[in-house]
CHARMM internal coordinates of N, CA and C (Angstrom, degrees):
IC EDIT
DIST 1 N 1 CA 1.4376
DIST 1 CA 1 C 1.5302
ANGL 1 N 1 CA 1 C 108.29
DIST 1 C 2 N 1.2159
ANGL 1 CA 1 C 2 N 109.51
DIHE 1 N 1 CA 1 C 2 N 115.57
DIST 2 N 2 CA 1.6842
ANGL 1 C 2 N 2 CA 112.62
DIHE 1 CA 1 C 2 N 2 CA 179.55
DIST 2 CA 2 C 1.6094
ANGL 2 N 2 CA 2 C 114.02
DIHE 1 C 2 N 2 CA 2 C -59.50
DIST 2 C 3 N 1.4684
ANGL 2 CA 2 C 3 N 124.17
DIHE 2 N 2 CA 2 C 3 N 136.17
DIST 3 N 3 CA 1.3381
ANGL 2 C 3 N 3 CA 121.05
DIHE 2 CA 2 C 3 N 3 CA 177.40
DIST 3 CA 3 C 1.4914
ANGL 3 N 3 CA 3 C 106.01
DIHE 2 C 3 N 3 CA 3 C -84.57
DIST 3 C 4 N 1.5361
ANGL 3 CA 3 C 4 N 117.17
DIHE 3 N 3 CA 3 C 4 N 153.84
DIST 4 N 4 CA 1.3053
ANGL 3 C 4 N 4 CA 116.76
DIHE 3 CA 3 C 4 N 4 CA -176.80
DIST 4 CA 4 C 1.8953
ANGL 4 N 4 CA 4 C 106.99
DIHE 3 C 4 N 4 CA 4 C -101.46
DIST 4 C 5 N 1.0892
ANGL 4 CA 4 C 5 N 108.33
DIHE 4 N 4 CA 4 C 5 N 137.78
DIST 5 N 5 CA 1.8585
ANGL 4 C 5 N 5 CA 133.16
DIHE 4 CA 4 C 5 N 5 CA -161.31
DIST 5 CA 5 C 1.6742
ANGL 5 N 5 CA 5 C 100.15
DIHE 4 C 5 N 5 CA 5 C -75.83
DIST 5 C 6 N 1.2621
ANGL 5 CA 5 C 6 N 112.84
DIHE 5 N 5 CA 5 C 6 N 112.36
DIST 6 N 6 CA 1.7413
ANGL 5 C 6 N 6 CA 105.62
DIHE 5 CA 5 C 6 N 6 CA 174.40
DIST 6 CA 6 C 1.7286
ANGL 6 N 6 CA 6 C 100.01
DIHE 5 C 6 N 6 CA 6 C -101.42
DIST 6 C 7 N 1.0176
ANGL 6 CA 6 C 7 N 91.18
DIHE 6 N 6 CA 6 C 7 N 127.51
DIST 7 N 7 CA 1.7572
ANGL 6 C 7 N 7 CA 97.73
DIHE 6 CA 6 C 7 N 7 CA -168.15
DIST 7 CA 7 C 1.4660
ANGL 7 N 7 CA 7 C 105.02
DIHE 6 C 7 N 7 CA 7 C -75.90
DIST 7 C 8 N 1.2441
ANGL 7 CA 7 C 8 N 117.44
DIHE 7 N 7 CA 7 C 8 N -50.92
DIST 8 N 8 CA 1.3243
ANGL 7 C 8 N 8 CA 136.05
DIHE 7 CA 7 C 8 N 8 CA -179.04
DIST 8 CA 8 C 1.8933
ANGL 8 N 8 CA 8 C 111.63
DIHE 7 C 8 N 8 CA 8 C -76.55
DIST 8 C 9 N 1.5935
ANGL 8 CA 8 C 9 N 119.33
DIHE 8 N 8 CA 8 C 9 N 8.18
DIST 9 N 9 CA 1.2267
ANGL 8 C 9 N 9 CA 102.99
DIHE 8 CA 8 C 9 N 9 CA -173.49
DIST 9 CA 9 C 1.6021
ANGL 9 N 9 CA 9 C 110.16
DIHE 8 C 9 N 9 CA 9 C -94.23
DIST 9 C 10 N 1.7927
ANGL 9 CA 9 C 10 N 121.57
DIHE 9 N 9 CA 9 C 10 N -2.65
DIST 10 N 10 CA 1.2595
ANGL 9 C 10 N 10 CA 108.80
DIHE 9 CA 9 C 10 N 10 CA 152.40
DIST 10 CA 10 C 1.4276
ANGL 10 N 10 CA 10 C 141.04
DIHE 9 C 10 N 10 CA 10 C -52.44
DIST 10 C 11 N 1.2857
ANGL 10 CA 10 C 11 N 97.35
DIHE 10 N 10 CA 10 C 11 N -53.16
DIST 11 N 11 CA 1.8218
ANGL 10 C 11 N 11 CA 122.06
DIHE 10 CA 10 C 11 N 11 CA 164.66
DIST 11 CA 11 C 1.7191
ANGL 11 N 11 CA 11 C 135.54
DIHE 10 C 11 N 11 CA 11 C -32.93
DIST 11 C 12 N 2.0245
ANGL 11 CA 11 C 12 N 89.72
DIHE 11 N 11 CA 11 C 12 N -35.10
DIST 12 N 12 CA 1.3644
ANGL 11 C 12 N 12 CA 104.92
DIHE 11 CA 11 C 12 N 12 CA -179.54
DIST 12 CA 12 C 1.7014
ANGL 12 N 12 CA 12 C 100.53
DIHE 11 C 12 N 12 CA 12 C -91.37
DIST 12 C 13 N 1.1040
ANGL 12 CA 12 C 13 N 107.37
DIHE 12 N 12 CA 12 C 13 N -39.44
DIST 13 N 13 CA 1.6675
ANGL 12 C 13 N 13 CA 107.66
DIHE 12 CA 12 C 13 N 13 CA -173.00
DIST 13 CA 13 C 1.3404
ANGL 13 N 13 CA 13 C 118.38
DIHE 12 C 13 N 13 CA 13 C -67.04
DIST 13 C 14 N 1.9052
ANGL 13 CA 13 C 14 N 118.39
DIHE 13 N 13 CA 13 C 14 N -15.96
DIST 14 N 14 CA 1.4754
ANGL 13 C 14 N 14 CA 100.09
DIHE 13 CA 13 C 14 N 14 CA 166.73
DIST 14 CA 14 C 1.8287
ANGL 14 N 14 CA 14 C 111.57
DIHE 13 C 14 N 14 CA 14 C -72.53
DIST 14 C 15 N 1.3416
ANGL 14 CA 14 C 15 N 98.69
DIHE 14 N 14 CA 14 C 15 N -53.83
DIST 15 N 15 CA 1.9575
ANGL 14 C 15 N 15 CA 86.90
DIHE 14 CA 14 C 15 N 15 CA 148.32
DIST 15 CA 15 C 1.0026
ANGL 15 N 15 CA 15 C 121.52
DIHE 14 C 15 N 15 CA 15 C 28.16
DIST 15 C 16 N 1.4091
ANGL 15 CA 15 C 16 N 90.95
DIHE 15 N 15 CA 15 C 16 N -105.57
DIST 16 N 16 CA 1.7053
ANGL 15 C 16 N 16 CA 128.24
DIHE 15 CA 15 C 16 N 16 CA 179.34
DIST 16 CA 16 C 1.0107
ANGL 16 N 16 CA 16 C 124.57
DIHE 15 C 16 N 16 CA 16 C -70.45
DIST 16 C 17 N 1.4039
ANGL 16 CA 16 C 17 N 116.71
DIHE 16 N 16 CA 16 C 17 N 10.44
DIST 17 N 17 CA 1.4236
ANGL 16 C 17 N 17 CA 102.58
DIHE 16 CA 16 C 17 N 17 CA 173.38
DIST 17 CA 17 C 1.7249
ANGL 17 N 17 CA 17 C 98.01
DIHE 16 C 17 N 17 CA 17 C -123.05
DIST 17 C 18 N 1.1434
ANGL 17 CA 17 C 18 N 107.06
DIHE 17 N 17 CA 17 C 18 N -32.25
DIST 18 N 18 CA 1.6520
ANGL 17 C 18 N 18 CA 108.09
DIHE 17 CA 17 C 18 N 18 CA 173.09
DIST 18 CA 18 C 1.6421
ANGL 18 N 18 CA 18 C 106.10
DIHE 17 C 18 N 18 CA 18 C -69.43
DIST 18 C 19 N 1.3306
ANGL 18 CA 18 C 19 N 121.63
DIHE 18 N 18 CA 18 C 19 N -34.38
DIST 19 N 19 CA 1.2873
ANGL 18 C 19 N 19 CA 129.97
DIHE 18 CA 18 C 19 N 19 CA 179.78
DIST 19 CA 19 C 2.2168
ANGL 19 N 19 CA 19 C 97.64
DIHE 18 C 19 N 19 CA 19 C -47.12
DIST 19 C 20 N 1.2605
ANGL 19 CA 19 C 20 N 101.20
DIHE 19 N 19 CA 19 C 20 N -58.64
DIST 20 N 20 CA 1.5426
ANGL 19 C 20 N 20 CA 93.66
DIHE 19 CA 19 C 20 N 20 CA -163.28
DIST 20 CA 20 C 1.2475
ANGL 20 N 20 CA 20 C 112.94
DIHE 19 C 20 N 20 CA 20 C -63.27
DIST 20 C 21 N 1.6067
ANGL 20 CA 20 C 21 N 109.20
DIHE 20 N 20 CA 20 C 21 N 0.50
DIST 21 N 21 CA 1.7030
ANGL 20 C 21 N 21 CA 83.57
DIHE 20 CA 20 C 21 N 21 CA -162.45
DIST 21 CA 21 C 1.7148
ANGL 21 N 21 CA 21 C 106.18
DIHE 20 C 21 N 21 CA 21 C -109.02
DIST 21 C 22 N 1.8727
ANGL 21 CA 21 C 22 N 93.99
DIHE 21 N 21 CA 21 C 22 N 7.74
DIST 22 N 22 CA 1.6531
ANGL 21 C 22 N 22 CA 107.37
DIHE 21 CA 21 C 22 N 22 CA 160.29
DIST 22 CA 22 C 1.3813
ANGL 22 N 22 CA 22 C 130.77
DIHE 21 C 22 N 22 CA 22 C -42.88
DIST 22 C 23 N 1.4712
ANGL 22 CA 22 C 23 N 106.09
DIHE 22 N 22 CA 22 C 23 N 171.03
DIST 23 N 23 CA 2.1232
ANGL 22 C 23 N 23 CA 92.83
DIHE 22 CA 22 C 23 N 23 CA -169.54
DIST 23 CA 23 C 1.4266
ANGL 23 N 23 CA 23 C 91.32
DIHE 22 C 23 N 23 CA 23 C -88.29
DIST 23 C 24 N 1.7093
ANGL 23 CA 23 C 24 N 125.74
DIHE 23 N 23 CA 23 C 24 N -34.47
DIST 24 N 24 CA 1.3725
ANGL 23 C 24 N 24 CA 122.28
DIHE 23 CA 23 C 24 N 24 CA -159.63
DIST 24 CA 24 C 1.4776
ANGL 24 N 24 CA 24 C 111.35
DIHE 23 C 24 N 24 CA 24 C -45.96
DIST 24 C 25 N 1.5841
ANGL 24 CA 24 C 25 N 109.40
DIHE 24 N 24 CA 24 C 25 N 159.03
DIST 25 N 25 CA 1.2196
ANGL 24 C 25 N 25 CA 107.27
DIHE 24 CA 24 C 25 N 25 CA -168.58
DIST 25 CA 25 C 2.2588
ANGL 25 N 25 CA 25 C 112.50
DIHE 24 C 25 N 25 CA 25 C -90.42
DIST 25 C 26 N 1.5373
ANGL 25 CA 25 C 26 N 104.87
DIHE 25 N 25 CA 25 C 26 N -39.29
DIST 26 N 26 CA 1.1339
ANGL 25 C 26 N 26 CA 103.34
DIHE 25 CA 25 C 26 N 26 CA -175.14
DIST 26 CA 26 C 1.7571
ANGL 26 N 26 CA 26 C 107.12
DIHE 25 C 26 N 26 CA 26 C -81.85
DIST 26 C 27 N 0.7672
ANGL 26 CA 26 C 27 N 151.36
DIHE 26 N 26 CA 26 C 27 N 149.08
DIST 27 N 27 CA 1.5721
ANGL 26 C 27 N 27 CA 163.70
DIHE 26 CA 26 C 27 N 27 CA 126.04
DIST 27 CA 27 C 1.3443
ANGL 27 N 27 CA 27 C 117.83
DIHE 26 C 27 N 27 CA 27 C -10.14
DIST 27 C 28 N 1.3410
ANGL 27 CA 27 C 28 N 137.09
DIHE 27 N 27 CA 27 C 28 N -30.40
DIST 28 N 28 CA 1.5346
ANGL 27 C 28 N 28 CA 140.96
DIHE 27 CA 27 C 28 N 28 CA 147.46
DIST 28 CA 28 C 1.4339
ANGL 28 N 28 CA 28 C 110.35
DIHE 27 C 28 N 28 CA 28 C -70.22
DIST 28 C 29 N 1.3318
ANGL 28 CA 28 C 29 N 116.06
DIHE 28 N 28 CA 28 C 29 N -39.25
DIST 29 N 29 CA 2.0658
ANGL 28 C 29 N 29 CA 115.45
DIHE 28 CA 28 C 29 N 29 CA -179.01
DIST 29 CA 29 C 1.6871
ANGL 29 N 29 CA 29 C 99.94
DIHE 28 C 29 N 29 CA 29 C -64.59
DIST 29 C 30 N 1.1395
ANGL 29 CA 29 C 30 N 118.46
DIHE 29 N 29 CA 29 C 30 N -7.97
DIST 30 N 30 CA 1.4753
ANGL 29 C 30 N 30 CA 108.75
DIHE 29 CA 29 C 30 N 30 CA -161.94
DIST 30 CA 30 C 1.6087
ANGL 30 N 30 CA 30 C 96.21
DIHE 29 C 30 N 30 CA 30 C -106.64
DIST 30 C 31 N 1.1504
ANGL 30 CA 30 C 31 N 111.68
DIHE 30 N 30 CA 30 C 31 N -49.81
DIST 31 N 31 CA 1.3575
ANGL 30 C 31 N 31 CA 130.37
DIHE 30 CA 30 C 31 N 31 CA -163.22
DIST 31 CA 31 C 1.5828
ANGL 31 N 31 CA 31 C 107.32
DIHE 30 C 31 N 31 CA 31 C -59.73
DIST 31 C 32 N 1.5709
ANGL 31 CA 31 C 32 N 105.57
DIHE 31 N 31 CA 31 C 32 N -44.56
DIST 32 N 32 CA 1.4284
ANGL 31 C 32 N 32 CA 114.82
DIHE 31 CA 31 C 32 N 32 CA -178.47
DIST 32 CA 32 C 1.7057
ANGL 32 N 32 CA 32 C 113.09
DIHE 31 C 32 N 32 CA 32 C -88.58
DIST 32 C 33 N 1.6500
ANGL 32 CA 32 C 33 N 112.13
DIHE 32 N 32 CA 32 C 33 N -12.04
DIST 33 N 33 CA 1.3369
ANGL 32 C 33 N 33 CA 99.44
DIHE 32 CA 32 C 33 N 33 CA 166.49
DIST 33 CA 33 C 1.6899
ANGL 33 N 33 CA 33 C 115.22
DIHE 32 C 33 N 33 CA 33 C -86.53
DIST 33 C 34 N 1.4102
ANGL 33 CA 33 C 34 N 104.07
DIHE 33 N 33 CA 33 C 34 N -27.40
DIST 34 N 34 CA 1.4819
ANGL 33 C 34 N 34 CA 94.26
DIHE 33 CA 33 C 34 N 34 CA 171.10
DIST 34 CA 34 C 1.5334
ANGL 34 N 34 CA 34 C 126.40
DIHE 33 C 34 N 34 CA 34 C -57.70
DIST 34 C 35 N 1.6892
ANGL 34 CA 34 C 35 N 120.32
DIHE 34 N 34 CA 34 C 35 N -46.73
DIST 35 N 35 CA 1.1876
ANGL 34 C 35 N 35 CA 132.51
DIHE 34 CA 34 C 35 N 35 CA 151.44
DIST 35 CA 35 C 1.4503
ANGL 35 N 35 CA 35 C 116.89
DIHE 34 C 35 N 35 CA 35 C -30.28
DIST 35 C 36 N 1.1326
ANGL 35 CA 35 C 36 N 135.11
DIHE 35 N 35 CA 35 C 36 N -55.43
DIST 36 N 36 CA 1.1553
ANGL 35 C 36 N 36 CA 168.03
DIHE 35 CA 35 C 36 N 36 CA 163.01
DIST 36 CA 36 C 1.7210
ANGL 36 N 36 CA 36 C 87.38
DIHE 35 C 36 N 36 CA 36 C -26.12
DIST 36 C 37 N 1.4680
ANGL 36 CA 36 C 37 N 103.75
DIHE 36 N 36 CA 36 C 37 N -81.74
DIST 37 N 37 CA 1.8080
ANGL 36 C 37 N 37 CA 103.81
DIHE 36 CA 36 C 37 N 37 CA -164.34
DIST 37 CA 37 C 1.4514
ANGL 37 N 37 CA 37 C 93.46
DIHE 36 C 37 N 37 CA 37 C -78.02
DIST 37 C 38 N 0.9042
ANGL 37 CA 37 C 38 N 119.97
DIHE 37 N 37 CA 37 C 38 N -14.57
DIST 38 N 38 CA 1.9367
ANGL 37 C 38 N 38 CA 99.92
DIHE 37 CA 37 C 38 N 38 CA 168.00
DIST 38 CA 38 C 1.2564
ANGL 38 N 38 CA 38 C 138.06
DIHE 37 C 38 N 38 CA 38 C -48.52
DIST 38 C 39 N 1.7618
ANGL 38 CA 38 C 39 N 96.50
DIHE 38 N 38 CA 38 C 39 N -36.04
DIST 39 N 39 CA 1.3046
ANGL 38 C 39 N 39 CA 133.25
DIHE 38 CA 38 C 39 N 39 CA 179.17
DIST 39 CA 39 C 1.3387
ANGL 39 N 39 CA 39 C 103.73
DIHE 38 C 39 N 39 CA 39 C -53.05
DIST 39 C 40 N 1.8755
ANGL 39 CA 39 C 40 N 112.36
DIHE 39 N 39 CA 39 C 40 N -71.35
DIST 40 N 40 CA 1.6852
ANGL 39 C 40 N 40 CA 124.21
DIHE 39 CA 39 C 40 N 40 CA 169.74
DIST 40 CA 40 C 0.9152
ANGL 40 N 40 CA 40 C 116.09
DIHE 39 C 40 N 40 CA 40 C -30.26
DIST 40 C 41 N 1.3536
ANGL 40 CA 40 C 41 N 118.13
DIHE 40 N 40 CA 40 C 41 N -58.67
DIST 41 N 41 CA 1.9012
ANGL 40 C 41 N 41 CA 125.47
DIHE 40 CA 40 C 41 N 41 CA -166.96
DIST 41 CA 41 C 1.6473
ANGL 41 N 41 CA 41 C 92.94
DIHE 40 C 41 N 41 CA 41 C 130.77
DIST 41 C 42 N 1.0526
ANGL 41 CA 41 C 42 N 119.01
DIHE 41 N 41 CA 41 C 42 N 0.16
DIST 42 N 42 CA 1.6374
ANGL 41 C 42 N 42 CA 107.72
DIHE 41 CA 41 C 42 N 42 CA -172.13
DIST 42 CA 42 C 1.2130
ANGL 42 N 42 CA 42 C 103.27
DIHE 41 C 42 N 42 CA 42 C -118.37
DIST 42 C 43 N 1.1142
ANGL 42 CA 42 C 43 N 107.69
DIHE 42 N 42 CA 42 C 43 N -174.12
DIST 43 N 43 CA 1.9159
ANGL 42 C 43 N 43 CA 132.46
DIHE 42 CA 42 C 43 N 43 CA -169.32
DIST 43 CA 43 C 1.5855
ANGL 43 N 43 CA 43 C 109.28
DIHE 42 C 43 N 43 CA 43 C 64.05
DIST 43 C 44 N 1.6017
ANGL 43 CA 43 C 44 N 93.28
DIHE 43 N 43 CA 43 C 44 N 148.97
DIST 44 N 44 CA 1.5116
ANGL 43 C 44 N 44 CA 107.88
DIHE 43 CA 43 C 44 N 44 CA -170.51
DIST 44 CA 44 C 2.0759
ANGL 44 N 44 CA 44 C 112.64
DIHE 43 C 44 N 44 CA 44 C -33.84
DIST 44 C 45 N 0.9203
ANGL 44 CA 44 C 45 N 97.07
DIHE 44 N 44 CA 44 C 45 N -31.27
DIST 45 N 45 CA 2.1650
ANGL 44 C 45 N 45 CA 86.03
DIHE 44 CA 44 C 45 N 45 CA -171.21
DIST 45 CA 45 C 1.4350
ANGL 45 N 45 CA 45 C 87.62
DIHE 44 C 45 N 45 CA 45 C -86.55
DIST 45 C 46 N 0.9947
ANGL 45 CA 45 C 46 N 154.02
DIHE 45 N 45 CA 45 C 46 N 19.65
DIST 46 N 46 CA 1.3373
ANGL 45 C 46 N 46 CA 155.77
DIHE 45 CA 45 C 46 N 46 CA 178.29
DIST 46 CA 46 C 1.6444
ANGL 46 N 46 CA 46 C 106.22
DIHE 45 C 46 N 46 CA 46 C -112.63
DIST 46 C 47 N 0.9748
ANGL 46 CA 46 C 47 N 119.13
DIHE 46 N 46 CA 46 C 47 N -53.72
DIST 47 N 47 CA 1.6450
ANGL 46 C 47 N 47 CA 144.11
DIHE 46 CA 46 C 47 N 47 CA -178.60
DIST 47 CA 47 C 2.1416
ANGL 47 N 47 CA 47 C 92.34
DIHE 46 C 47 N 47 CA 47 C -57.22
DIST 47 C 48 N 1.4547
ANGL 47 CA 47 C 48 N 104.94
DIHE 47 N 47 CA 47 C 48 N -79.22
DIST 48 N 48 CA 0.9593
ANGL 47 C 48 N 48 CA 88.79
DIHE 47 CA 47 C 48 N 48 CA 177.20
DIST 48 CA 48 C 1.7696
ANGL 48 N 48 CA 48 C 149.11
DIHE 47 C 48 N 48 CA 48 C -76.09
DIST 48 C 49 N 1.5769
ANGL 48 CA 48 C 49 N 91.87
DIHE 48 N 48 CA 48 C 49 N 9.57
DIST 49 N 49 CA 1.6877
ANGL 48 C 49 N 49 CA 102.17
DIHE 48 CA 48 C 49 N 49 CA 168.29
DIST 49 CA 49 C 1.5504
ANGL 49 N 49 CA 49 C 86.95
DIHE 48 C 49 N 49 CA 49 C -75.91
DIST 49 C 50 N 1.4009
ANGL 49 CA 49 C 50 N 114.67
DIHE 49 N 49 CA 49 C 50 N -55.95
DIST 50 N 50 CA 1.6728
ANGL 49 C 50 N 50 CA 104.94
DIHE 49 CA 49 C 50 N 50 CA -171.71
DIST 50 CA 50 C 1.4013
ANGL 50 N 50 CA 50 C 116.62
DIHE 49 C 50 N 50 CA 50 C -8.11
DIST 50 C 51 N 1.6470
ANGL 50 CA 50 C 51 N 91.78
DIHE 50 N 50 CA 50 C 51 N -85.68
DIST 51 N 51 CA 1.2823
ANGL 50 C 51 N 51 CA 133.44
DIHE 50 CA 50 C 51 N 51 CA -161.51
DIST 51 CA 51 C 1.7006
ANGL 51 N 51 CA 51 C 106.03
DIHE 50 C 51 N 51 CA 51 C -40.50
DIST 51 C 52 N 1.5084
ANGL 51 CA 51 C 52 N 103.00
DIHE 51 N 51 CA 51 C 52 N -54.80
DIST 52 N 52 CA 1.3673
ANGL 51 C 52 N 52 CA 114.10
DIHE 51 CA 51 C 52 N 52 CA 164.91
DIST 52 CA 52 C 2.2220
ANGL 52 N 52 CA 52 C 130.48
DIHE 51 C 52 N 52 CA 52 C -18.28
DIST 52 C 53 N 1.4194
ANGL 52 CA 52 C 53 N 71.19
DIHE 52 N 52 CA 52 C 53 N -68.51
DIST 53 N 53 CA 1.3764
ANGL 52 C 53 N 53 CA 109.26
DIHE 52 CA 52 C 53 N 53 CA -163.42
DIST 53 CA 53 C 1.8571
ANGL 53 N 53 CA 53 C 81.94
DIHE 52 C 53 N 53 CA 53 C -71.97
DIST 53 C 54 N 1.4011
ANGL 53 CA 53 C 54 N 118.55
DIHE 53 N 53 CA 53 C 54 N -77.39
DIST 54 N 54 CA 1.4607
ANGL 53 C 54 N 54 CA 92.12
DIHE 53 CA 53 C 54 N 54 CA -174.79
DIST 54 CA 54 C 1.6117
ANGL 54 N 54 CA 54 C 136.10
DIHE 53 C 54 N 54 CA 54 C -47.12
DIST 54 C 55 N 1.6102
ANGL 54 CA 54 C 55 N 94.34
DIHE 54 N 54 CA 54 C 55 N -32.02
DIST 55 N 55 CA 1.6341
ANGL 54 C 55 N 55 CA 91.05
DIHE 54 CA 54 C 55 N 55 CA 168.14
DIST 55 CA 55 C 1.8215
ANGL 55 N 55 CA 55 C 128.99
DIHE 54 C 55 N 55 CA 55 C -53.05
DIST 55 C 56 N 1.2152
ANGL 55 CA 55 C 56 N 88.49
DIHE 55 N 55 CA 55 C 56 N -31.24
DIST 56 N 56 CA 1.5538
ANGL 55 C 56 N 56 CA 115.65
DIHE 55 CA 55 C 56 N 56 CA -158.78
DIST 56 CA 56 C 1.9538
ANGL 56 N 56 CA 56 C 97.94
DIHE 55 C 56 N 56 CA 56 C -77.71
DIST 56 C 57 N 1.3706
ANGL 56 CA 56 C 57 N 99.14
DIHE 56 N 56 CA 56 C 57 N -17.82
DIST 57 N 57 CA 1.5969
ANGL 56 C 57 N 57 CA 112.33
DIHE 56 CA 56 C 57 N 57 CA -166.90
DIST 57 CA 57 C 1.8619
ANGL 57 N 57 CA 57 C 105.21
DIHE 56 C 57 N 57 CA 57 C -97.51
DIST 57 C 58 N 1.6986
ANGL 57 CA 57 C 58 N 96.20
DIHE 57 N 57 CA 57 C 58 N -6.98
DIST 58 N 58 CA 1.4983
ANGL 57 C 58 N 58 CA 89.81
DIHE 57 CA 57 C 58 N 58 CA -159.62
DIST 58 CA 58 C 1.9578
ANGL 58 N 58 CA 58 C 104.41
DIHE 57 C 58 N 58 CA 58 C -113.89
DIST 58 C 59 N 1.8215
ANGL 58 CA 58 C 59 N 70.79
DIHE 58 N 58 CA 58 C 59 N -34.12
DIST 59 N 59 CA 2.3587
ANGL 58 C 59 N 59 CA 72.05
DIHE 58 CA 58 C 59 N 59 CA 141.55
DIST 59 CA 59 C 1.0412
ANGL 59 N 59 CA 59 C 153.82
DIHE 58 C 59 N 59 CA 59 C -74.61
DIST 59 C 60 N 1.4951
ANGL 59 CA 59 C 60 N 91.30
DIHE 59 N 59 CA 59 C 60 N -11.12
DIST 60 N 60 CA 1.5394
ANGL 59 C 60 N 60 CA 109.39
DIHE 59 CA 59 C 60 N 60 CA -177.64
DIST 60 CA 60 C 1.7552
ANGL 60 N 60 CA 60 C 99.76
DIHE 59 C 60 N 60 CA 60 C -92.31
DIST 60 C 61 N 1.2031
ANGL 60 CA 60 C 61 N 125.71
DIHE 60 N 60 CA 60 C 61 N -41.11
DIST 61 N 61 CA 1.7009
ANGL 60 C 61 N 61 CA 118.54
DIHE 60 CA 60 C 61 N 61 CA 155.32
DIST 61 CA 61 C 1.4740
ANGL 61 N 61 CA 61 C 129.92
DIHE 60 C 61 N 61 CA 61 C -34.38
DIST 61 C 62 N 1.2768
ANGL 61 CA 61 C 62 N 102.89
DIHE 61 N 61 CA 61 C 62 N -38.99
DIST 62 N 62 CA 1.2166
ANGL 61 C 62 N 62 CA 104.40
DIHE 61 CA 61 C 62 N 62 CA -167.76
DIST 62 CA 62 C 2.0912
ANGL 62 N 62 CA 62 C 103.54
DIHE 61 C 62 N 62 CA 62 C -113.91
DIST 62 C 63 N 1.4901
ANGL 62 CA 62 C 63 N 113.05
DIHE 62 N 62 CA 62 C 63 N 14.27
DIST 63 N 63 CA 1.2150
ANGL 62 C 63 N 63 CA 122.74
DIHE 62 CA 62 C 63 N 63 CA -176.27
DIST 63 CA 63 C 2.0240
ANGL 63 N 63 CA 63 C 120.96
DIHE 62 C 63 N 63 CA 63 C -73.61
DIST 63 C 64 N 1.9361
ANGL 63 CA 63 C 64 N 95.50
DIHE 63 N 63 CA 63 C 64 N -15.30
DIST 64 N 64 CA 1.2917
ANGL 63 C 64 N 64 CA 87.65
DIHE 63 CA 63 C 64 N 64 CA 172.27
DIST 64 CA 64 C 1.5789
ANGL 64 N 64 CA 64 C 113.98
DIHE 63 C 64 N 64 CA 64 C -125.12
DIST 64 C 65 N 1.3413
ANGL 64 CA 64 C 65 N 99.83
DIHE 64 N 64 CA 64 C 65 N 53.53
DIST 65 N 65 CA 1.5324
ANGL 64 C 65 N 65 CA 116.75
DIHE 64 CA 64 C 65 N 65 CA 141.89
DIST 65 CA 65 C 1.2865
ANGL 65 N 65 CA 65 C 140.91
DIHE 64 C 65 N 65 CA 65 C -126.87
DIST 65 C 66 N 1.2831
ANGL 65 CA 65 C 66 N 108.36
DIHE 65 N 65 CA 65 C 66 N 129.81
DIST 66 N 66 CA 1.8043
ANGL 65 C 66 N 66 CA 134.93
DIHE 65 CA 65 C 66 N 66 CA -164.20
DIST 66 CA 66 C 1.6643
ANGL 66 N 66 CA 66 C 100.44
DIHE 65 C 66 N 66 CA 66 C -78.64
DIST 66 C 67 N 1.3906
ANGL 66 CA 66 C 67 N 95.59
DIHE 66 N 66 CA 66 C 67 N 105.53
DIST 67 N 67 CA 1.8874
ANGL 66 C 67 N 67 CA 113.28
DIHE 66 CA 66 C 67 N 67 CA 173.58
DIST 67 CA 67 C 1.2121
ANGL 67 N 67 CA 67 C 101.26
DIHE 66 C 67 N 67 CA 67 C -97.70
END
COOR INIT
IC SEED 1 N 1 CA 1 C
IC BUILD
């Protein structure tokens, strides 16, 4: 039986994984403050879309040369 592909389930799991390592105590207070600074531009799942996206910008510079 073929499994079905969630395109978007990378996106949610940095989330959740920066979410746990918040001070709040319940698991929704954390989840929604990280969301929360996503919004700003800050907090860790924010940091690493950055990071992403610039890496992703610095291969693409250097993508039309033959090694």
């Amino acid at each position: 039986m073929p499994q079905r592909k969630r395109p978007h389930a990378g996106a949610n799991a940095g989330f959740v994984t920066y979410a746990r390592e918040r001070r709040e105590k319940a698991m929704e207070d954390k989840l929604a403050g990280e969301i929360l600074d996503a919004l700003e531009q800050q907090g860790n799942a924010f940091k690493r879309k950055d990071d992403m996206y610039r890496m992703a910008q610095a291969n693409k510079a250097f993508a039309h040369y033959r090694w």
